[in-house]
TORPA-4810 file (N, C-alpha, C, O; in nm, 3 decimals):
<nodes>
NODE_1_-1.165_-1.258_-0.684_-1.227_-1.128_-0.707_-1.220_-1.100_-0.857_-1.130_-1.137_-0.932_X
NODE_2_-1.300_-1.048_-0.881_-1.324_-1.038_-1.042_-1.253_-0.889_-1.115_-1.297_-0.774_-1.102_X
NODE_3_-1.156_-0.925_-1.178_-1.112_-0.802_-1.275_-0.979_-0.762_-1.215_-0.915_-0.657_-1.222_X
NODE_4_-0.957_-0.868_-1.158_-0.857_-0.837_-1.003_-0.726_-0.743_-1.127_-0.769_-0.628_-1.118_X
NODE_5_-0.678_-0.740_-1.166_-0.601_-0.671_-1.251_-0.630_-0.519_-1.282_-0.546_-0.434_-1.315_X
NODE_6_-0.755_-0.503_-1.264_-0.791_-0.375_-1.301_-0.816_-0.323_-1.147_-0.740_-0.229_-1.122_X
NODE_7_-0.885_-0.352_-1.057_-0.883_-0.390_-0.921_-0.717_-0.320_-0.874_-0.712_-0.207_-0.827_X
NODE_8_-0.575_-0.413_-0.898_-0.498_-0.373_-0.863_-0.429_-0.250_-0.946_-0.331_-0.189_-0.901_X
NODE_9_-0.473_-0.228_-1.039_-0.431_-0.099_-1.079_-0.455_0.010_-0.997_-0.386_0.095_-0.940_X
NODE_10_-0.638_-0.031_-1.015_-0.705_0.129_-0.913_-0.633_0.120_-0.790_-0.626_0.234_-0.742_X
NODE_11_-0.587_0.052_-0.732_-0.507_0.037_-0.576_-0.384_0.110_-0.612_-0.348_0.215_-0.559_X
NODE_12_-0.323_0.050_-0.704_-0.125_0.106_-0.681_-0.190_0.267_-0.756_-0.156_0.356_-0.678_X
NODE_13_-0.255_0.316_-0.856_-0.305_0.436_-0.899_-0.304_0.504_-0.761_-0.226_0.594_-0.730_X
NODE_14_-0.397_0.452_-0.682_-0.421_0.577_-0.555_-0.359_0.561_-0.481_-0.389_0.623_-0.379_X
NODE_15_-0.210_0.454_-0.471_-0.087_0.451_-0.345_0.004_0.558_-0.417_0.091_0.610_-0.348_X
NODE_16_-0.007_0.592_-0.539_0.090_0.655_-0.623_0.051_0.804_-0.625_0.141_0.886_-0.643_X
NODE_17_-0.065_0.844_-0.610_-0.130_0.951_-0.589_-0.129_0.991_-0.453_-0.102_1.109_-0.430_X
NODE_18_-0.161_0.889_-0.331_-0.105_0.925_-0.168_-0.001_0.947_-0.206_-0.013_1.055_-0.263_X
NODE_19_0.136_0.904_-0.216_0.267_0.904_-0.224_0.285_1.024_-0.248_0.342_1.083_-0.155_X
NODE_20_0.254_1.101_-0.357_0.319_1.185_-0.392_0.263_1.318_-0.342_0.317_1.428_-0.356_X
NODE_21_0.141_1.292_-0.279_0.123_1.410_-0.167_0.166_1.414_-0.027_0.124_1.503_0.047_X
NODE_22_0.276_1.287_0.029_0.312_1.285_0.135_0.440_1.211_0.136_0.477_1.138_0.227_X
NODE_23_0.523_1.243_-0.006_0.688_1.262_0.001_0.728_1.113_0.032_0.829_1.091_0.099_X
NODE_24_0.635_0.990_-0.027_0.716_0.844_-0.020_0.646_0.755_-0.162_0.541_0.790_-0.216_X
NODE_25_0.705_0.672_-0.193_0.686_0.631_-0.303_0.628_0.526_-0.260_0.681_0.462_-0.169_X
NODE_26_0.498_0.483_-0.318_0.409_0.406_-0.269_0.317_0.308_-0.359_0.251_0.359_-0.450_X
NODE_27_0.313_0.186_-0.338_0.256_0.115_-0.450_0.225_0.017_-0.359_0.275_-0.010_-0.250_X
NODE_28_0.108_-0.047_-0.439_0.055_-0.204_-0.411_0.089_-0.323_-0.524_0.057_-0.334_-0.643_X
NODE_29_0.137_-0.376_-0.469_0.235_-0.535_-0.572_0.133_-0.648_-0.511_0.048_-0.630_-0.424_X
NODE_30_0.165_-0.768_-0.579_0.132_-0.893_-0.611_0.273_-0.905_-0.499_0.384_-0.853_-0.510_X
NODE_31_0.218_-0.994_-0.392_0.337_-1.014_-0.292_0.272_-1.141_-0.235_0.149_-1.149_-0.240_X
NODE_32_0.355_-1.253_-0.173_0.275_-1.389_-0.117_0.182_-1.456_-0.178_0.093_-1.529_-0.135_X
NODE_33_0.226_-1.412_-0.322_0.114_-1.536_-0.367_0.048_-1.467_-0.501_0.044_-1.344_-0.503_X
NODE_34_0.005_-1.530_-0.594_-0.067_-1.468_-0.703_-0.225_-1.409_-0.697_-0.291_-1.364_-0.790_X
NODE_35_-0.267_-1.424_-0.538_-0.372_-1.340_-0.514_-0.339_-1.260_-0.413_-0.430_-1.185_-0.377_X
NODE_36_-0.237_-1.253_-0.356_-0.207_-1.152_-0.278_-0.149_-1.059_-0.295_-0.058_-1.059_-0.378_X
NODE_37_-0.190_-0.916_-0.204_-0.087_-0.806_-0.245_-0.084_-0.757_-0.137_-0.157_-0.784_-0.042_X
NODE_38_0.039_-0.646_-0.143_0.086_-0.519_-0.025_0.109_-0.383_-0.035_0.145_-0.340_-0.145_X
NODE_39_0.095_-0.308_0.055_0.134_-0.211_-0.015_0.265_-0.143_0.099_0.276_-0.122_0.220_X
NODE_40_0.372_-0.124_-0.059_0.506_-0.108_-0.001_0.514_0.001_-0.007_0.428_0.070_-0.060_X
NODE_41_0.668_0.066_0.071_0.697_0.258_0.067_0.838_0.235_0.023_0.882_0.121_0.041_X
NODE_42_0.931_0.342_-0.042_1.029_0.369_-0.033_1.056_0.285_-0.151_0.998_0.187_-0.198_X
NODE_43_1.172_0.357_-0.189_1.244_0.306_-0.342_1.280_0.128_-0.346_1.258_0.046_-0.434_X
NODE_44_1.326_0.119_-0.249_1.309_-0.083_-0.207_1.210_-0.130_-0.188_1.212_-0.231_-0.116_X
NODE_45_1.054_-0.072_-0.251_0.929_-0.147_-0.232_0.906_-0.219_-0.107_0.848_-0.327_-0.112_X
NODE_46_0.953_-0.160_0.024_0.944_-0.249_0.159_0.814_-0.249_0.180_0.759_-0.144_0.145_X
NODE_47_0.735_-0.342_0.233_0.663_-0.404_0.246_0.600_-0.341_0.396_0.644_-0.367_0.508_X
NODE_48_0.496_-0.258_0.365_0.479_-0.201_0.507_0.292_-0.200_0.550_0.231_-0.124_0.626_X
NODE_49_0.239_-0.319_0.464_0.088_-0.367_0.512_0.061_-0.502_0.413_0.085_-0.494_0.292_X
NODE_50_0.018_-0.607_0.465_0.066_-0.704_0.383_0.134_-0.844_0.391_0.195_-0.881_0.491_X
NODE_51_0.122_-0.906_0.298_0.051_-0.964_0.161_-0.057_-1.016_0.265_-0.044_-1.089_0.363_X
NODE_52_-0.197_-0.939_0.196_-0.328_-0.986_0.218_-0.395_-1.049_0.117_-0.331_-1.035_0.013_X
NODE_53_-0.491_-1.110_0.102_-0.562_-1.187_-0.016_-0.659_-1.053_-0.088_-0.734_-0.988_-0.014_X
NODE_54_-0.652_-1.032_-0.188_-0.732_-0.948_-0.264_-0.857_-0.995_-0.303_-0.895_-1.072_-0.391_X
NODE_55_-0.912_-0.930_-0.216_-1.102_-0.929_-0.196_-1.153_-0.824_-0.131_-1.067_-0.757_-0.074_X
NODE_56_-1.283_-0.779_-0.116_-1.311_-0.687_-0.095_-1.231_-0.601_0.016_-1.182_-0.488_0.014_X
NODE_57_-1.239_-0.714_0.123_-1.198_-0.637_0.218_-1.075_-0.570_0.252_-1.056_-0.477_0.332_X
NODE_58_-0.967_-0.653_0.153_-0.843_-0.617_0.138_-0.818_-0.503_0.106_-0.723_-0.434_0.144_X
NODE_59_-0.979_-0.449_-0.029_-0.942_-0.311_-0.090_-0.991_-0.193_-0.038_-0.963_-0.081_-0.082_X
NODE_60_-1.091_-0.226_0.087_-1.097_-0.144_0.163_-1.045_-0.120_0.275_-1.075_-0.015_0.332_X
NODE_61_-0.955_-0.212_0.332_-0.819_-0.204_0.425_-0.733_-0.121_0.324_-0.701_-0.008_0.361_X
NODE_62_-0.689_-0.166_0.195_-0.582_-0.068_0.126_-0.612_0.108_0.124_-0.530_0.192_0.161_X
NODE_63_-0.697_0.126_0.092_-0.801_0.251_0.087_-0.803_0.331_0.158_-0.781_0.450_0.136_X
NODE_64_-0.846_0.246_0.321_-0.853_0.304_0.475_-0.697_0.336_0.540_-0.673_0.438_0.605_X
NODE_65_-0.607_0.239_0.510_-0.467_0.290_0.529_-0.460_0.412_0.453_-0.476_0.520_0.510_X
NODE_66_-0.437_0.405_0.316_-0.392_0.549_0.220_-0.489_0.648_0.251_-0.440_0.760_0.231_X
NODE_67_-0.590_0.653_0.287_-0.689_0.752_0.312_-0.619_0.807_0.485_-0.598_0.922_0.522_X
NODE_68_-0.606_0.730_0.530_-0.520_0.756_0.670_-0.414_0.856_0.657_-0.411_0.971_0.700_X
NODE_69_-0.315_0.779_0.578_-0.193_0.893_0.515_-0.211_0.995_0.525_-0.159_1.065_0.611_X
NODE_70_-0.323_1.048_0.404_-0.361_1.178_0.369_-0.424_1.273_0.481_-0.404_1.394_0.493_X
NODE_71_-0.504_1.191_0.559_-0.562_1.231_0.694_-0.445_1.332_0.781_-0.452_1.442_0.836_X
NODE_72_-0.328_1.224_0.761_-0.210_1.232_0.860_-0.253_1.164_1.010_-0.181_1.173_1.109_X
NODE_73_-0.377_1.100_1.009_-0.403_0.993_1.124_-0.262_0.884_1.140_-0.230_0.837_1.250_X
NODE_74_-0.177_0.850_0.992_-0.145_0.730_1.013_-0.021_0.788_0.935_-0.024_0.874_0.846_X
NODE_75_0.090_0.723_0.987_0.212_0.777_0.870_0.357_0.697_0.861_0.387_0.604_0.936_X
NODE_76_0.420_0.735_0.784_0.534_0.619_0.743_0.661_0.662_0.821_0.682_0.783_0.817_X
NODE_77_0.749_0.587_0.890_0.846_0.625_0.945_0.965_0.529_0.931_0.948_0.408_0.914_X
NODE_78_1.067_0.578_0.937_1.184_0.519_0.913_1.217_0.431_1.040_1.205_0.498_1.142_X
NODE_79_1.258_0.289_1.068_1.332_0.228_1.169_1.489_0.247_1.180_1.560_0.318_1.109_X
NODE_80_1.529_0.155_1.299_1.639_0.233_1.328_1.748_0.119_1.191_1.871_0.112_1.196_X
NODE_81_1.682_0.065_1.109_1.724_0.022_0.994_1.752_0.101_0.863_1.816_0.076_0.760_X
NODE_82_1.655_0.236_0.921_1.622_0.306_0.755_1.554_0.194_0.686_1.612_0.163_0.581_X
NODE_83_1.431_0.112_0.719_1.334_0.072_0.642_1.198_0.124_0.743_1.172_0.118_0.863_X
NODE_84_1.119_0.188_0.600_1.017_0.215_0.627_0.894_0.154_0.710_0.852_0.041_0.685_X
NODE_85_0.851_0.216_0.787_0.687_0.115_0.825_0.569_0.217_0.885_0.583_0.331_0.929_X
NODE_86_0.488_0.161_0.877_0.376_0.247_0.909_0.309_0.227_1.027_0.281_0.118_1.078_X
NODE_87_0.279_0.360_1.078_0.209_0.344_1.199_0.130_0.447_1.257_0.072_0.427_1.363_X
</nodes>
């Protein structure tokens, strides 16, 4: 995917912008690989959609999750670990 760097900015930009309207810290990383990424919650970057290959469809799976968030269709919850996951 082309610009993929700028690409993953605009992604962790708007996990960081969900995040902070729904009280979890949220970013998309380079995870499984140097074309893959995820997007993690919580101060331990856990890994809670992910590592997908970054291409289109990835960034509109990333998008459609965080757009979910905000919805409150879809939301992050603690296991009986205290690690985050989404559902």
């Amino acid at each position: 995917m082309g610009g993929t760097a700028s690409v993953l900015a605009l992604l962790d930009a708007h996990a960081d912008s969900v995040g902070s309207r729904i009280a979890w810290e949220l970013r998309v990383r380079v995870s499984g690989g140097p074309e893959c990424v995820g997007l993690t919650a919580g101060a331990g970057h856990v890994l809670i959609y992910g590592p997908v290959c970054l291409d289109g469809r990835a960034v509109t799976h990333i998008n459609a999750r965080l757009d979910a968030l905000l919805r409150r269709e879809r939301r992050i919850v603690e296991d009986h670990n205290s690690r985050p996951r989404l559902i």
